[in-house]
C-alpha positions as CSV (number, residue, x, y, z in Angstrom):
1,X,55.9,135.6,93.2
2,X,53.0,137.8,91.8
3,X,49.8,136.8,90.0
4,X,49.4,138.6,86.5
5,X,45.6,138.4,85.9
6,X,43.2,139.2,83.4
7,X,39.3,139.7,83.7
8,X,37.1,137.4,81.6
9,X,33.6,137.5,80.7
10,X,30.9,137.8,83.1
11,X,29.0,134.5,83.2
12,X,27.3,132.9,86.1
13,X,27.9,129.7,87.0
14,X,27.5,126.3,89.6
15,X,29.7,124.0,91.6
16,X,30.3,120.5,91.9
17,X,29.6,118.7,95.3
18,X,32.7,117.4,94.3
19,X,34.7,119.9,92.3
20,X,38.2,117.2,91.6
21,X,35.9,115.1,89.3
22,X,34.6,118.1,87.1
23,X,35.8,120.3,84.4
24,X,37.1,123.6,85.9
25,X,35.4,125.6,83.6
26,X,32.0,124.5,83.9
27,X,30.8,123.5,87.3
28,X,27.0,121.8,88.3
29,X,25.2,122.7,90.7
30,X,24.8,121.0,94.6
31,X,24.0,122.8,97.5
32,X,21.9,125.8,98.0
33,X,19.9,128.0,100.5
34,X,16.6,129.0,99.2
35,X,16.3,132.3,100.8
36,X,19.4,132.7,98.4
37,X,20.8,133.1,94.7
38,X,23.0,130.4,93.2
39,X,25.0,132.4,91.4
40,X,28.2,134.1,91.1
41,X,29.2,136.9,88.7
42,X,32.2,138.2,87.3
43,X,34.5,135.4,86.8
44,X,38.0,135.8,86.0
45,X,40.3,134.1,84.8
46,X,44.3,134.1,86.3
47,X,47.4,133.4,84.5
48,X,50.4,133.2,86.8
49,X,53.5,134.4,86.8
50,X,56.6,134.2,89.0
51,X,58.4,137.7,88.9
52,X,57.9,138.9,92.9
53,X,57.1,137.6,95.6
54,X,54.1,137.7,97.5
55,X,54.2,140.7,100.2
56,X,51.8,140.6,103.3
57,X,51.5,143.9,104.4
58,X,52.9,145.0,107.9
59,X,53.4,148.0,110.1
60,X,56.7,148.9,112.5
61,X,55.6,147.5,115.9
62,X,56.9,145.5,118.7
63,X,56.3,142.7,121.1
64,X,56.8,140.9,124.2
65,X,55.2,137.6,125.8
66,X,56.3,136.2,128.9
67,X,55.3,133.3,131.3
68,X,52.2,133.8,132.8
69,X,49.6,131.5,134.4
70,X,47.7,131.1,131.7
71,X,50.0,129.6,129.7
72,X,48.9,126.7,131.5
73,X,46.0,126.7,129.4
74,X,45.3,126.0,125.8
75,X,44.9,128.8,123.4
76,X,42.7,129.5,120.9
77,X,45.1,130.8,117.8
78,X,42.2,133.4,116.3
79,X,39.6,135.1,115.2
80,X,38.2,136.3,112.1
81,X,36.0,138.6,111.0
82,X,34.4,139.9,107.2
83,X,32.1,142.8,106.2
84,X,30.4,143.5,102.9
85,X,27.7,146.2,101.8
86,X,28.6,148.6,105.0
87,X,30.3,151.9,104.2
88,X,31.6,152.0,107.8
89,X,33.0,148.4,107.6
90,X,36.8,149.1,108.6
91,X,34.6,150.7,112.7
92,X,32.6,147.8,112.2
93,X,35.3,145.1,111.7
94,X,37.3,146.8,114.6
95,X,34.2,146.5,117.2
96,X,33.8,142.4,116.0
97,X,37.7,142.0,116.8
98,X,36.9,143.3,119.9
99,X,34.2,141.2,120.8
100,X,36.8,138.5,119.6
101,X,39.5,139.3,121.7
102,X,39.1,136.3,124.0
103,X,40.6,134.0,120.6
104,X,43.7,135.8,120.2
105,X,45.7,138.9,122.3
106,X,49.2,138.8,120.3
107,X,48.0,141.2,116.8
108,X,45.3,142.2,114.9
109,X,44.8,143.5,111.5
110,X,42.2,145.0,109.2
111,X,42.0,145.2,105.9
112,X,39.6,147.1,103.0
113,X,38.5,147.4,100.1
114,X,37.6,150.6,98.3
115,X,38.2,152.4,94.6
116,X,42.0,152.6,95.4
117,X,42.4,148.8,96.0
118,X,43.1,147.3,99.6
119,X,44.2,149.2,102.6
120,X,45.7,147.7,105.2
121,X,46.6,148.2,109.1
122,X,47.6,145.6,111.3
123,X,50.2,145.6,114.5
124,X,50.3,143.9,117.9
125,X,49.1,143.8,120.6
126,X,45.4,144.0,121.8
127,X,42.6,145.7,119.0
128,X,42.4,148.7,121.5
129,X,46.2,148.8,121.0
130,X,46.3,148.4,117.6
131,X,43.5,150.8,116.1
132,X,42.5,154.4,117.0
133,X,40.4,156.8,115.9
134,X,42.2,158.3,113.5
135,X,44.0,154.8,111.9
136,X,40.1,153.8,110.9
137,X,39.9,156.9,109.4
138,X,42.6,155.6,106.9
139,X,40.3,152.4,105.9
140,X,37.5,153.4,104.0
141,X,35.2,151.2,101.8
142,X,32.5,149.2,102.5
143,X,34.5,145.6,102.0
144,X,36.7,144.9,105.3
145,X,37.9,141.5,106.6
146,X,39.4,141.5,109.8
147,X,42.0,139.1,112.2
148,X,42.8,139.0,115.6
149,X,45.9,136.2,116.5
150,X,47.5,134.0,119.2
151,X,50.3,132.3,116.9
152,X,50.3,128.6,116.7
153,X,52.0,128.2,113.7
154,X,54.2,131.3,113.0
155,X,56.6,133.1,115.5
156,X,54.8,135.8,117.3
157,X,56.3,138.5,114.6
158,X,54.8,141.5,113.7
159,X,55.0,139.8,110.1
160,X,53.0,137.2,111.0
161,X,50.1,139.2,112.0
162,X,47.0,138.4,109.4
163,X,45.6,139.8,106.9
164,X,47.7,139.1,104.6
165,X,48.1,140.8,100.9
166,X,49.0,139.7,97.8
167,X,49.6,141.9,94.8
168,X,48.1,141.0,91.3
169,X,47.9,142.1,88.0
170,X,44.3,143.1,88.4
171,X,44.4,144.6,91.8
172,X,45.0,142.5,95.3
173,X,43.8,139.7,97.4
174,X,43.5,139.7,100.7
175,X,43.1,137.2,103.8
176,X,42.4,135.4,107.3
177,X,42.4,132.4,108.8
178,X,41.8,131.0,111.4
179,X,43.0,127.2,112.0
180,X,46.1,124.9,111.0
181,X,46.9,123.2,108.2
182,X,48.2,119.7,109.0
183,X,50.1,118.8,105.6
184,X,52.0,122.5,105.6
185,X,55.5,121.2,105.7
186,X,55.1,118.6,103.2
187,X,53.1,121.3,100.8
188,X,55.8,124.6,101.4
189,X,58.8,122.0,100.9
190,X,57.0,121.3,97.1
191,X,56.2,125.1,96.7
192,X,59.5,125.7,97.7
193,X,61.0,123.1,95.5
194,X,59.1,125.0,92.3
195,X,60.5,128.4,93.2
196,X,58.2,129.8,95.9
197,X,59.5,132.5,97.8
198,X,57.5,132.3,101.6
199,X,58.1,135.7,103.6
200,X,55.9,135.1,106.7
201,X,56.3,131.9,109.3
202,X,52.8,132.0,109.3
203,X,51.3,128.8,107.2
204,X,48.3,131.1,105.9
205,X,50.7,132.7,103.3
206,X,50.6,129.0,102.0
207,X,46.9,129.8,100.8
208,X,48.1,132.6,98.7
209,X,51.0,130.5,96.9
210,X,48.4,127.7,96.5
211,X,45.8,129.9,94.6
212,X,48.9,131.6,92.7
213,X,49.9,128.4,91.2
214,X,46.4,127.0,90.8
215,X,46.2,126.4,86.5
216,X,42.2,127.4,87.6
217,X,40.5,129.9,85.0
218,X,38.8,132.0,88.3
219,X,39.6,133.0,91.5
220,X,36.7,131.3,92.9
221,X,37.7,128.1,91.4
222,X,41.3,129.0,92.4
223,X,40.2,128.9,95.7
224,X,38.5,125.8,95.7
225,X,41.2,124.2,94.1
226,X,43.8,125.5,97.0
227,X,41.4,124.1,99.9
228,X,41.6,120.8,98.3
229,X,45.0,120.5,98.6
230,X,44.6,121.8,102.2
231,X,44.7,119.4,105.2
232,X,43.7,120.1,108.5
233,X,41.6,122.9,110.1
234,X,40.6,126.5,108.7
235,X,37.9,129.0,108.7
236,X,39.2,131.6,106.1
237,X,37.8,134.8,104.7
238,X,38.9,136.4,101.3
239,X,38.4,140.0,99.8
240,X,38.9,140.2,96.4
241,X,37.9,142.9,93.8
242,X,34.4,143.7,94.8
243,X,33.8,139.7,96.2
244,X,33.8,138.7,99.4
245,X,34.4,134.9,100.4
246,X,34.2,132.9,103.6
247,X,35.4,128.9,103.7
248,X,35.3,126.5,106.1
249,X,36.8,123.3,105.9
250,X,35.5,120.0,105.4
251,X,35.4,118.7,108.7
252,X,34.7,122.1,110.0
253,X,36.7,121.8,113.1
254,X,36.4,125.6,113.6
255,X,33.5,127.9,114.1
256,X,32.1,130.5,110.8
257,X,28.6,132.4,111.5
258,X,27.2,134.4,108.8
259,X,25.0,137.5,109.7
260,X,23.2,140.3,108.3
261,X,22.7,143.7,109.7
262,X,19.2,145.6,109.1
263,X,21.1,147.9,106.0
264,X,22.0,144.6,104.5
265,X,25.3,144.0,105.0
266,X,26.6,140.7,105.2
267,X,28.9,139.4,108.1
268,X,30.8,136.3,108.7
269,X,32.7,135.9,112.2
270,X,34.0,133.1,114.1
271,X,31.5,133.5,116.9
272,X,27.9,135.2,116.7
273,X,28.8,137.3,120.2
274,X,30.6,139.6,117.2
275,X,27.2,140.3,115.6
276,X,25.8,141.0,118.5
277,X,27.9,143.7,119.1
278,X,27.2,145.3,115.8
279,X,23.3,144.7,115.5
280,X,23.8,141.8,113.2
281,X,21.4,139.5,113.3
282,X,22.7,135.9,113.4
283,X,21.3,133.6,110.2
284,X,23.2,130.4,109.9
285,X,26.7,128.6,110.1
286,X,28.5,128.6,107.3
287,X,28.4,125.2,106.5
288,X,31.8,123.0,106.9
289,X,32.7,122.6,103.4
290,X,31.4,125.2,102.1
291,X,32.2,128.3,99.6
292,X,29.9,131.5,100.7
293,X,30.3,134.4,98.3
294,X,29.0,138.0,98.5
295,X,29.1,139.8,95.6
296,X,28.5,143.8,95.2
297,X,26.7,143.2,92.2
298,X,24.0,141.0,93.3
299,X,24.3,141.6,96.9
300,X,23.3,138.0,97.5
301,X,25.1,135.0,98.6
302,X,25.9,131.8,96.5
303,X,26.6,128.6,98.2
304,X,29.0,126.1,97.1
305,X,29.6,122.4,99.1
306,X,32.9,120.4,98.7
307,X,32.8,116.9,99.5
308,X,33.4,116.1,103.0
309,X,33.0,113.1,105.3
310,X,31.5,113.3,108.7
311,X,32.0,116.9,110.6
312,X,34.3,116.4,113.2
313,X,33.6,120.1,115.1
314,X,36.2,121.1,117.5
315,X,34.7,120.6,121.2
316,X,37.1,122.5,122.9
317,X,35.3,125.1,121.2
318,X,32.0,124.5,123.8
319,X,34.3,123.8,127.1
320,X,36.8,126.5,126.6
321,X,37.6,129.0,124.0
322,X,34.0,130.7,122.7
323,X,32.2,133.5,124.8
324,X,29.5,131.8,127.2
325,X,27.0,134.3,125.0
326,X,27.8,132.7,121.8
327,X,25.9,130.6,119.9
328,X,28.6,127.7,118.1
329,X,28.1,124.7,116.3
330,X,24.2,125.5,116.4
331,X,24.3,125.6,120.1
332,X,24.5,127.8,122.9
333,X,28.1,127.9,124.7
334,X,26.1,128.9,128.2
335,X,23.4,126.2,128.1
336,X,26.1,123.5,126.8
337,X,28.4,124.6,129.8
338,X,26.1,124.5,132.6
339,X,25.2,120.7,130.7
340,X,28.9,119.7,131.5
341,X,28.7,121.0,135.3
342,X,25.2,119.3,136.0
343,X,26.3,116.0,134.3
344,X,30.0,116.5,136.4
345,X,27.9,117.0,139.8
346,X,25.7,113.8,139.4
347,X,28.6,111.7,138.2
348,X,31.2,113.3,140.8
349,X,29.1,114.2,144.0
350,X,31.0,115.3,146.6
351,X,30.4,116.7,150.1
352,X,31.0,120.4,150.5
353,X,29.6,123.8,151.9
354,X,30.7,125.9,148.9
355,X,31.1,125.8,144.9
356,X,33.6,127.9,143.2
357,X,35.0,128.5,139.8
358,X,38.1,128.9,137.8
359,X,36.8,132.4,136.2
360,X,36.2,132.8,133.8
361,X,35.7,129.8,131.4
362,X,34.8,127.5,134.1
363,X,32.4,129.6,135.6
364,X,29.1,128.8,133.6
365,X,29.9,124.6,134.1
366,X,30.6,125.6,138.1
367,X,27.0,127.4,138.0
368,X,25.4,123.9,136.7
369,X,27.4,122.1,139.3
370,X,26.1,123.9,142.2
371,X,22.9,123.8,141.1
372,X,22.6,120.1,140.8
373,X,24.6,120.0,143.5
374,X,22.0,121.8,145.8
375,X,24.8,123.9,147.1
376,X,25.5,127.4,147.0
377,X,27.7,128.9,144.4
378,X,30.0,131.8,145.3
379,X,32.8,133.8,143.9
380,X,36.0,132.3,145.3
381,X,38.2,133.6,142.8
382,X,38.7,137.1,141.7
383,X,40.2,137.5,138.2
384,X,41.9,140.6,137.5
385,X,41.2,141.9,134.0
386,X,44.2,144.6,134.0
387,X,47.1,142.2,134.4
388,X,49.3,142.2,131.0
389,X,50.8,139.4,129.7
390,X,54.1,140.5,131.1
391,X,54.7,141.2,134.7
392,X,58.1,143.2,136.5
393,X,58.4,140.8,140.0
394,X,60.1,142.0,142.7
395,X,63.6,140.7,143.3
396,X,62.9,139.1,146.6
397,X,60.5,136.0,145.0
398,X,56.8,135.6,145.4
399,X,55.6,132.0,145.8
400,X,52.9,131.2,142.8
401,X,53.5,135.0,141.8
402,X,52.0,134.4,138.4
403,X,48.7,133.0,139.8
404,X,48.3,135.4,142.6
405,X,48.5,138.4,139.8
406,X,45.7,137.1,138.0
407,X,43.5,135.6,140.3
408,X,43.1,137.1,144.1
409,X,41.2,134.2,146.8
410,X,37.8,136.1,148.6
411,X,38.8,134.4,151.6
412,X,35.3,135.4,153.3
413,X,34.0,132.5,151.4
414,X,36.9,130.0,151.8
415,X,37.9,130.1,155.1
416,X,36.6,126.8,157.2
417,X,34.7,125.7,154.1
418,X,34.8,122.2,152.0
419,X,35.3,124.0,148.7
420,X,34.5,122.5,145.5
421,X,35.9,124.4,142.3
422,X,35.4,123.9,139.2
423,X,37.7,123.8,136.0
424,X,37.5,124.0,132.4
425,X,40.9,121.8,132.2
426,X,44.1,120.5,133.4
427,X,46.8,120.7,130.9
428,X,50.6,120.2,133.0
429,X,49.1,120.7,136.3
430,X,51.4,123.4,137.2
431,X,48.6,126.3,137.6
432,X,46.2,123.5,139.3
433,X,48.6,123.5,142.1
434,X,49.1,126.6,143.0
435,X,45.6,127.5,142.7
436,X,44.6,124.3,145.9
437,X,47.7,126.0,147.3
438,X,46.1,129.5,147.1
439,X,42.8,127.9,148.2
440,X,44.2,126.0,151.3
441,X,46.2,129.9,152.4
442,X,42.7,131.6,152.3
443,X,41.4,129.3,154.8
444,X,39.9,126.9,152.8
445,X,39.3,123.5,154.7
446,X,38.8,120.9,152.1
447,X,40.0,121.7,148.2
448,X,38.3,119.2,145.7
449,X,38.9,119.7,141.9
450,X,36.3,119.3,139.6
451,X,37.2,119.2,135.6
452,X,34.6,120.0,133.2
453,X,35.8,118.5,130.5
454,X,38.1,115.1,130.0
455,X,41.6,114.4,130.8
456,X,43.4,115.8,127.5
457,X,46.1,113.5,126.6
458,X,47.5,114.7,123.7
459,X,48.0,117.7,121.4
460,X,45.7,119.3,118.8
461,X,47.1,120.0,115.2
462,X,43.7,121.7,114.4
463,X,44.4,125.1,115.1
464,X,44.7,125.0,119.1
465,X,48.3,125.9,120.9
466,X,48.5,123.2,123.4
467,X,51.7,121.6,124.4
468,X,53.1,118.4,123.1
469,X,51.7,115.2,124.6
470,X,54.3,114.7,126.8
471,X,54.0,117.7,128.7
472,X,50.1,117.2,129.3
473,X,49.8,115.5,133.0
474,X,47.1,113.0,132.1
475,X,49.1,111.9,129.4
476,X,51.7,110.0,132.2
477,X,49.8,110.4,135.5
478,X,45.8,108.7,136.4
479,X,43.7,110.8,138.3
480,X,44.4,109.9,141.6
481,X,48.3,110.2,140.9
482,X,47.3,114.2,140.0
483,X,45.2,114.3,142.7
484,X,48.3,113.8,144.9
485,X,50.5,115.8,143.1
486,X,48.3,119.3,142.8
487,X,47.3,118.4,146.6
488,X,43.7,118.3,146.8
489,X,41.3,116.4,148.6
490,X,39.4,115.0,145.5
491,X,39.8,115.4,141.4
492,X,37.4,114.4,138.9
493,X,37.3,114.8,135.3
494,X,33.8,114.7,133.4
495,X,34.0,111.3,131.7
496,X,34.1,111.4,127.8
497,X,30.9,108.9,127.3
498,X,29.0,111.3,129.8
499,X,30.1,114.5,127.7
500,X,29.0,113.1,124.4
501,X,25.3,112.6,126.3
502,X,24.9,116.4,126.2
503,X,24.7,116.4,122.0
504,X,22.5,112.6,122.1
505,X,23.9,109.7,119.4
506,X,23.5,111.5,116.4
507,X,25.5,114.7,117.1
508,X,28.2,113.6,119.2
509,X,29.7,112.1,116.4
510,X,30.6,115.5,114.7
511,X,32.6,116.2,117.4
512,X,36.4,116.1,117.1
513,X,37.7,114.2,120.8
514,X,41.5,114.3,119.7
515,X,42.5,115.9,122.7
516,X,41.0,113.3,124.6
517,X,41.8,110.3,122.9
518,X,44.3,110.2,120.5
519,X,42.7,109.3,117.6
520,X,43.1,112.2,115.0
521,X,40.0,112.4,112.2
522,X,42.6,114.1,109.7
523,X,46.5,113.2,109.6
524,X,49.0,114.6,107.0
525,X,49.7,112.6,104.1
526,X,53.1,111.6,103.1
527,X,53.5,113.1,99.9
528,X,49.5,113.1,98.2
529,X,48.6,116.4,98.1
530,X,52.3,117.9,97.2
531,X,52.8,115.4,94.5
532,X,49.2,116.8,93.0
533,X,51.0,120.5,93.0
């Protein structure tokens, strides 16, 4: 399937706060920044045909994953990243990946956009693995958007690795996501049904069929018209001819920062540690709901709100995935850390001569529980920051070998102490174990878990890789029925009533609690939004 498009006249125009109820050629006005112009220019207008299909462009490269302690974790899926107005956009892009890297280790990509359409490199494996010197080279233009992935919906194929392309009749159409789209079996199975062609098992591609069937006169309102069929979570980012266009969804479940760097190029990235690593300074969220587009003309952004109910903000987000130097939701990731350990300390004393973390995302929470604690904190763990994802082990077995290779005991601070250490999250339990275990053969004379964050007892459809309900421990077991079974002396989860105290009445409720609870703020629907196809 291709799109055959035609460019109309150049006139600027406003959108609905609730674009379903309005004409799709005239749209009102609803939500604007002042400091900005609410405008866009250069609508077009697509007429679609179906004569190829849509082709995400991919590279020859290979990859393997293995079983690894940190597949006791969840995963953040990705991260994305867009640049407008910078001629060195494609270096620029590549050092926000980078910064990045923590949200996704399995492929990156990077697309541009310059007078000979979009170029495109993507591959597995980490950003330094994927891009050199001379492959930057080969992406001019001052337009990039950028991807870096850790598959949750999509095999881990090279295929699969975002951006994706899209050929049109007027040029191309590029994008990333980052998120998952709850209702994507019932919509593919209608696409399908209509004559769709899907290449990728990645459910982003589904974006690209939506806006190529969309009966919408521009791409903008194409666009909108595809997120409104969407369910679920996704921050996206679009290049298209001289445009470029960040979205988040309704609920804004993930994170979308726009920036600016002193030459005036725009940025959008998942987390604002990406503009700090290219001197961008750090204005606002994009808004969940919300349609930001930078346009080479104006060089200024317009600002479009859908209708949304209550933001339900992924909180997982805060405990786990972002960089502690990050600045998410409106809030700091460090200061909202050390929060969970001080509130975890006063609710879960214990007595001990040592705190300790989980490195690395339950060090800043470990930090606030020693503090409030009144007790030293010390480096228990070493993490080792060269161990791959896939290890050669030595025929004759190594008990917990695929802890020990990522995290080494300092047994100068464990040995004859009552150690307290301090999680981000237990998810089976398996990893949890060996690390008391590892704790107990450094010398350590008392092991007492501490959990920053809830018991999670059931899966996320919003964009996170975590294992079915079943498999999660707290899902089947109380805490003192873990406690026995990992072998500590003590386990305590922060309480969920006592977590939602660090954001106060108000903003606790535009948190999403899933994880923790059960109750899921979006659900997809039987056969609503692919009956409206």
């Amino acid at each position: 399937m291709a799109f055959s498009v035609e460019i109309s006249s150049i006139s600027p125009y406003t959108l609905s706060a609730n674009p379903s109820n309005v004409s799709r050629n005239t749209i009102s006005p609803s939500f604007f920044k002042p400091s900005l112009k609410p405008y866009v220019s250069k609508t077009l207008s697509i007429s679609v045909s179906c004569r190829h299909p849509l082709s995400p462009v991919f590279s020859a490269r290979t990859h393997v994953t293995d079983d690894v302690a940190e597949d006791d974790k969840p995963h953040e899926e990705c991260g994305i990243v867009g640049i407008h107005g910078d001629p060195e956009a494609s270096r620029l892009s590549y050092l926000a990946l980078h910064a990045l890297q923590h949200r996704g280790q399995e492929g990156a990509g990077i697309v541009t956009a310059n007078q000979n359409g979009l170029e495109s490199i993507t591959g597995v494996g980490l950003v330094s693995d994927v891009f050199n010197e001379s492959k930057l080279n080969n992406l001019p233009g001052d337009i990039a958007i950028g991807h870096v992935r850790y598959s949750t919906s999509g095999a881990s194929m090279l295929k699969n690795v975002q951006p994706f392309i899209a050929s049109c009749k007027l040029g191309s159409l590029a994008v990333a996501h980052n998120g998952n789209f709850v209702n994507y079996k019932q919509l593919k199975t209608k696409l399908e049904e209509k004559g769709s062609i899907f290449i990728t098992s990645s459910d982003t591609e589904l974006v690209l069929h939506l806006i190529a069937k969309s009966k919408a006169k521009t791409f903008l309102l194409r666009v909108i018209d595809a997120c409104e069929k969407l369910r679920g979570a996704y921050s996206m980012v679009f290049v298209f001819e001289d445009k470029l266009i960040a979205v988040r969804d309704p609920f804004g479940f993930r994170p979308l920062v726009m920036g600016r760097r002193s030459n005036g190029a725009v940025v959008f990235a998942s987390e604002t540690c990406a503009l700090d690593l290219i001197d961008a300074s750090y204005e606002r969220e994009v808004c969940p709901g919300e349609i930001v587009v930078v346009d080479k003309n104006h060089g200024n952004s317009s600002m479009f709100m859908l209708s949304h109910p209550e933001p339900k903000q992924c909180v997982f987000e805060h405990g786990y995935f972002s960089q502690p130097n990050s600045i998410v939701f409106g809030r700091s990731v460090y200061e909202t850390r050390r929060m969970y350990g001080e509130i975890l300390a006063t609710v879960a004393p214990v007595d001990c001569d040592v705190v300790i973390a989980v490195p690395d995302s339950g060090t800043v929470a470990a930090l606030g529980y020693a503090a409030k604690a009144g007790v030293p904190f010390q480096i228990g763990l070493l993490r080792s920051h060269y161990a791959k994802r896939t290890f050669i082990e030595p025929t004759q077995k190594i008990r917990d070998f695929a802890v020990k290779v990522k995290l080494s005991p300092v047994r100068a601070v464990l040995e004859g102490k009552r150690v307290v250490v301090v999680d981000d999250s237990i998810v089976r339990g398996t990893t949890s174990l060996k690390i008391v275990r590892l704790l107990r053969d450094a010398g350590a004379k008392e092991v007492h878990m501490r959990v920053a964050l809830p018991p999670m007892i059931a899966s996320c459809y919003y964009g996170v890789d975590t294992p079915r309900s079943q498999e999660l421990i707290s899902s089947k077991m109380s805490v003192e029925a873990i406690q026995k079974h990992i072998n500590c002396d003590s386990l305590a989860f922060l309480p969920l009533d006592r977590l939602k105290e660090v954001y106060g009445p108000v903003e606790s409720c535009r948190y999403c609690y899933a994880c923790f609870t059960g109750k899921y703020p979006v659900t997809a629907p039987e056969t609503e939004e692919a009956d409206a196809l």
